[in-house]
TORMARKE-713977 format. One record per residue (C-alpha): residue number from 1; y negated, z negated, x negated. Coordinates in pm, 1 decimal. Each point is the difference from the previous one (the first is absolute). Layout:
<recs>
<rec><nr>NUM</nr><py>Y</py><pz>Z</pz><px>X</px></rec>
...
</recs>
This chain:
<recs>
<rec><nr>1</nr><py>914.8</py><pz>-4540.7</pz><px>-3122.6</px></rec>
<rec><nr>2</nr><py>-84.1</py><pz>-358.2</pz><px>137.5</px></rec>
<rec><nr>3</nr><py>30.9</py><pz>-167.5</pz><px>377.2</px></rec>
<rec><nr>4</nr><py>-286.7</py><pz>-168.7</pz><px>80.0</px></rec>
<rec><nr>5</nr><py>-12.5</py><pz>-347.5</pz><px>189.3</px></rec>
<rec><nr>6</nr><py>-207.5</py><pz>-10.0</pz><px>268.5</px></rec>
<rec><nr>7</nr><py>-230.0</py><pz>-246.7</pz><px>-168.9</px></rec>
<rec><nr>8</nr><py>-73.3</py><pz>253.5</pz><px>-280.3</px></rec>
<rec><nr>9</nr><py>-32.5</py><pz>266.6</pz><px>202.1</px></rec>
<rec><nr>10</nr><py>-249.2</py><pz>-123.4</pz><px>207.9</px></rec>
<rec><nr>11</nr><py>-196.1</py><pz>-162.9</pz><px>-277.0</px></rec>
<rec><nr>12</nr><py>25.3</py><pz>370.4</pz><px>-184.8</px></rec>
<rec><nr>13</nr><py>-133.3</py><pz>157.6</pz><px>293.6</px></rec>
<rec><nr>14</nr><py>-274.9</py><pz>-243.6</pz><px>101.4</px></rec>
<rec><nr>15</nr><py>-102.6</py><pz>6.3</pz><px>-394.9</px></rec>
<rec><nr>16</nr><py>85.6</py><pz>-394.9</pz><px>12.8</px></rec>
<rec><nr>17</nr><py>-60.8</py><pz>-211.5</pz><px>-319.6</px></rec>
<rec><nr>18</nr><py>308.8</py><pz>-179.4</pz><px>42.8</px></rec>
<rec><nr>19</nr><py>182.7</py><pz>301.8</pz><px>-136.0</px></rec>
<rec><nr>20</nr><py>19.1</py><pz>-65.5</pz><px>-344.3</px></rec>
<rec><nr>21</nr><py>-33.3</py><pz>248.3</pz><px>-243.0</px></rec>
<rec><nr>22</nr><py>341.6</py><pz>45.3</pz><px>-128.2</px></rec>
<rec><nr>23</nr><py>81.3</py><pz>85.4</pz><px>400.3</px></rec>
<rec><nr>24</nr><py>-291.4</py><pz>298.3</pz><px>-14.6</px></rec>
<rec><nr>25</nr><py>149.4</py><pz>109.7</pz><px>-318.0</px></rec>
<rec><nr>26</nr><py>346.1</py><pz>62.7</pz><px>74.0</px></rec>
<rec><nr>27</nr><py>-99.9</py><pz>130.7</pz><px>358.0</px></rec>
<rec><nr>28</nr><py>-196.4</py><pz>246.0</pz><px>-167.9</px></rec>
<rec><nr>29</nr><py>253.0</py><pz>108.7</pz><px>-257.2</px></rec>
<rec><nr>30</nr><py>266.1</py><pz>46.6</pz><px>242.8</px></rec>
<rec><nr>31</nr><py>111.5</py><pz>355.9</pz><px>84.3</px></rec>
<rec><nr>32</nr><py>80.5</py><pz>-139.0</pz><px>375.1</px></rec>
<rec><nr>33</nr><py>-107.3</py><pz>-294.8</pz><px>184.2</px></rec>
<rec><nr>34</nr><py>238.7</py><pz>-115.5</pz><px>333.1</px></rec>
<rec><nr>35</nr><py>-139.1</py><pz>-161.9</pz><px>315.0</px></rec>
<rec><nr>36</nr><py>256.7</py><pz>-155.1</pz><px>176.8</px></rec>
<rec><nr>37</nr><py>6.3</py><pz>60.4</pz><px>377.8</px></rec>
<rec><nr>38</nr><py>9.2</py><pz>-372.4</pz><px>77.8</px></rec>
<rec><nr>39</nr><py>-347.5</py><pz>-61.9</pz><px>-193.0</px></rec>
<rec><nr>40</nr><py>-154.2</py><pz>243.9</pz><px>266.5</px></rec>
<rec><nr>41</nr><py>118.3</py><pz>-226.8</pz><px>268.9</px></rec>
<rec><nr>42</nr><py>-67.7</py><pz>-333.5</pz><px>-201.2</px></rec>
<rec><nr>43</nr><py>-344.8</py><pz>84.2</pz><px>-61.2</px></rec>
<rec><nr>44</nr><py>-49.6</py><pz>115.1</pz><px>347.3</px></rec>
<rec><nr>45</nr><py>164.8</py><pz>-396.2</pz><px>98.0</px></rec>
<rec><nr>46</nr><py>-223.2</py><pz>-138.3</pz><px>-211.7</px></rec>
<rec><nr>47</nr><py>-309.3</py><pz>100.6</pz><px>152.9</px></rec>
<rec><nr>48</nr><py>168.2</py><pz>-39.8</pz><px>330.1</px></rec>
<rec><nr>49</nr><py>-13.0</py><pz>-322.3</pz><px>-82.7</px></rec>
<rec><nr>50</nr><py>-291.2</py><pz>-44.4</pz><px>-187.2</px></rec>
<rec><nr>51</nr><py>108.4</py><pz>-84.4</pz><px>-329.0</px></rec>
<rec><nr>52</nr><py>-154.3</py><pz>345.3</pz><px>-130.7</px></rec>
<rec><nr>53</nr><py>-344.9</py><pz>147.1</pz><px>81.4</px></rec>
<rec><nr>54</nr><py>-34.9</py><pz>394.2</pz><px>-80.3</px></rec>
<rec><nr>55</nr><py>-357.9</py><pz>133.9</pz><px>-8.6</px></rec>
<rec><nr>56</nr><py>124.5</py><pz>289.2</pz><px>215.1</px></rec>
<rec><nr>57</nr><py>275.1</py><pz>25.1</pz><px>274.6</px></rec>
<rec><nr>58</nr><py>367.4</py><pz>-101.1</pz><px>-99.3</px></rec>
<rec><nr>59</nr><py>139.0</py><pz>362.6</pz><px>76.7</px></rec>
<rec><nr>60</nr><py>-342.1</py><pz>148.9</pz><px>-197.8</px></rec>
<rec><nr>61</nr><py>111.4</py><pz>-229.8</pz><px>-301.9</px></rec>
<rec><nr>62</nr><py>372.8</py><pz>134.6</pz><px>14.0</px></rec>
<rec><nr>63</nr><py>-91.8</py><pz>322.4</pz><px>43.8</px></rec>
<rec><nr>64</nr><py>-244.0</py><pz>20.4</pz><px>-287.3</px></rec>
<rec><nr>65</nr><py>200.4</py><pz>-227.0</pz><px>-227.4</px></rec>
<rec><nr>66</nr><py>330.5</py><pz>199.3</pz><px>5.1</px></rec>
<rec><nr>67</nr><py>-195.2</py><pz>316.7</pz><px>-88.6</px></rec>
<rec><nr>68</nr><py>-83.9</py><pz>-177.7</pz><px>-348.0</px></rec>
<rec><nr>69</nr><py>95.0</py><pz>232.7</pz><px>-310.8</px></rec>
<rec><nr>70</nr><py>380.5</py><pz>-61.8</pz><px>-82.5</px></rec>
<rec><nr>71</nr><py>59.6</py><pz>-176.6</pz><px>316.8</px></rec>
<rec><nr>72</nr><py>302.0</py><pz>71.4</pz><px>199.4</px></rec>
<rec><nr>73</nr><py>166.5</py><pz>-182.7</pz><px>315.3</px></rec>
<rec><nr>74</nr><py>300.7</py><pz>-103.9</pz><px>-26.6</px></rec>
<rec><nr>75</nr><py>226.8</py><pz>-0.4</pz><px>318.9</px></rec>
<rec><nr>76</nr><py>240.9</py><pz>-254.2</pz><px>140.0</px></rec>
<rec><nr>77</nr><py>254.6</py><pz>174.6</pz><px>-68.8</px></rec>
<rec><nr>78</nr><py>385.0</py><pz>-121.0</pz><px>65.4</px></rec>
<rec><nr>79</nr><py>65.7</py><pz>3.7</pz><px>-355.0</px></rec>
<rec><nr>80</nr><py>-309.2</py><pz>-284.0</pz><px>-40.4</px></rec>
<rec><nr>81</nr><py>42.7</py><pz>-136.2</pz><px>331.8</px></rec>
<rec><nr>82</nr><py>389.8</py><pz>-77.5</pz><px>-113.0</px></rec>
<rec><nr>83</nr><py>-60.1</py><pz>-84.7</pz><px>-373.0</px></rec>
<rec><nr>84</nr><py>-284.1</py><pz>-319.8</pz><px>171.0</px></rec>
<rec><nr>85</nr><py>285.8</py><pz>-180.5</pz><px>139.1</px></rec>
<rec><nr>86</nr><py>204.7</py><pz>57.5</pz><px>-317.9</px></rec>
<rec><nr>87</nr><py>-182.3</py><pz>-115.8</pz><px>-282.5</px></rec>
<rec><nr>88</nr><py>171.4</py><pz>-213.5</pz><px>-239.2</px></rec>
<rec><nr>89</nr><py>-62.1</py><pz>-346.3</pz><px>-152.5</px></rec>
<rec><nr>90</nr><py>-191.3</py><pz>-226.8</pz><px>261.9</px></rec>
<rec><nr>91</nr><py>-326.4</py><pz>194.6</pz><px>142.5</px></rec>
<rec><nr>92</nr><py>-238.2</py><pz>-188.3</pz><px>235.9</px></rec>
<rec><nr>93</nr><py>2.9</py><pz>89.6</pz><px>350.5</px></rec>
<rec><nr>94</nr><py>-324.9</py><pz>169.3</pz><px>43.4</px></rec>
<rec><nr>95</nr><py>140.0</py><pz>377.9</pz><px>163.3</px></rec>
<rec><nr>96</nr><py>-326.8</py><pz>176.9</pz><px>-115.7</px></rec>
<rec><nr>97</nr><py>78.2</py><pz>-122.7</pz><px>-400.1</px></rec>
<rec><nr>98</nr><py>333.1</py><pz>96.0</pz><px>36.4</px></rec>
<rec><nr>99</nr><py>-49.9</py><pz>364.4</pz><px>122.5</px></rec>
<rec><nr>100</nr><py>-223.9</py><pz>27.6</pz><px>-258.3</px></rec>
<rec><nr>101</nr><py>188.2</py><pz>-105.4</pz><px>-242.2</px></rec>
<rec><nr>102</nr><py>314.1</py><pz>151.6</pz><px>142.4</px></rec>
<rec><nr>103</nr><py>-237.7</py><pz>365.6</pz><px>-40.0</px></rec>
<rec><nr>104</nr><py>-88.6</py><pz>-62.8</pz><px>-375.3</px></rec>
<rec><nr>105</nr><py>355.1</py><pz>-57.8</pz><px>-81.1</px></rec>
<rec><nr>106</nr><py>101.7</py><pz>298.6</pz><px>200.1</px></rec>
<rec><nr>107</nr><py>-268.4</py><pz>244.7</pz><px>-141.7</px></rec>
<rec><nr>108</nr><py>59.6</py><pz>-185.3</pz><px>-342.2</px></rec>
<rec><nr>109</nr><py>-324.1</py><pz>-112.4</pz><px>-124.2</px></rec>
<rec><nr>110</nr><py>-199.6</py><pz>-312.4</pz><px>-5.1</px></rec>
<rec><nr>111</nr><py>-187.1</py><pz>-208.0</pz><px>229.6</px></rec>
<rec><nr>112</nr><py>-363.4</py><pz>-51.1</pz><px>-33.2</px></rec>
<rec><nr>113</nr><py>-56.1</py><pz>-391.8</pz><px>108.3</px></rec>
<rec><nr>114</nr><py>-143.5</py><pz>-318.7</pz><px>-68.6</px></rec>
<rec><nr>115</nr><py>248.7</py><pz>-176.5</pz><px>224.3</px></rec>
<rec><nr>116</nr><py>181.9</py><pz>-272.7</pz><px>-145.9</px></rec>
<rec><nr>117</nr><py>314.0</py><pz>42.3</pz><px>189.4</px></rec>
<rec><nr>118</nr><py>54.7</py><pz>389.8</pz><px>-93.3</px></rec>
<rec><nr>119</nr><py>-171.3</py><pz>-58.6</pz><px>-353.0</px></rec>
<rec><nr>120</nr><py>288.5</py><pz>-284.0</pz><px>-52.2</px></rec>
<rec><nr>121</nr><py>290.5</py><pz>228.3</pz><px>193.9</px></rec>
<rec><nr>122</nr><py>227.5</py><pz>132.6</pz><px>-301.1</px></rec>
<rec><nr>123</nr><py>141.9</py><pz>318.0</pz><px>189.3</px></rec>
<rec><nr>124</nr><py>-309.8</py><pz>209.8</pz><px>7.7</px></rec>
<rec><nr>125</nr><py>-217.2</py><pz>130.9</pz><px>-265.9</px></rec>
<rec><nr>126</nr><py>-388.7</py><pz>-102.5</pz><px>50.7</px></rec>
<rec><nr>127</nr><py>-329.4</py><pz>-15.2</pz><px>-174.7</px></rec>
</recs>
């Protein structure tokens, strides 16, 4: 089981050559794969904005992407929604990192990232 960060997940989906090989590997040889809520609505604000282009409509791309084999949404859930404004140690203030961090520590598996700031966060597993 593995969360993925947005990042990943789009670059999975969109068959992006940023995501390295190890990334591929260990999405393929997990049993589960978690989508955080928040990376619907980030991805969705990033082409809002124009910071993302998707060949096909934003909703299309969610739709399709969160059918993917092993894929499973993950709700906000109190639990995750509680745990994001409780993480210890010194986490940066970015709300969608923390929920998703806050949902691989609640589910109990890593986070799939290249961020710097999760990568270098002690109090969550990642890859």
């Amino acid at each position: 089981m593995i969360v993925l960060d947005t990042h990943i997940w789009i670059w999975w989906v969109s068959g992006d050559n940023k995501l390295k090989s190890k990334y591929l590997a260990a999405i393929n040889a997990a049993s589960q794969v978690y989508i955080s809520s928040i990376s619907c609505w980030e991805i969705a604000k990033l082409v809002e904005v124009n910071r993302l282009t998707l060949s096909v409509d934003v909703l299309v791309w969610l739709q399709t992407a969160l059918v993917y084999p092993k894929v499973q949404l993950t709700a906000l859930t109190p639990e995750i929604v509680v745990e994001s404004t409780r993480l210890p140690g010194s986490f940066h203030k970015d709300p969608a990192d923390q929920l998703i961090v806050a949902t691989a520590r609640i589910l109990n598996c890593p986070v799939l990232t290249e961020d710097a700031k999760i990568l270098g966060y002690s109090h969550v597993q990642t890859i």
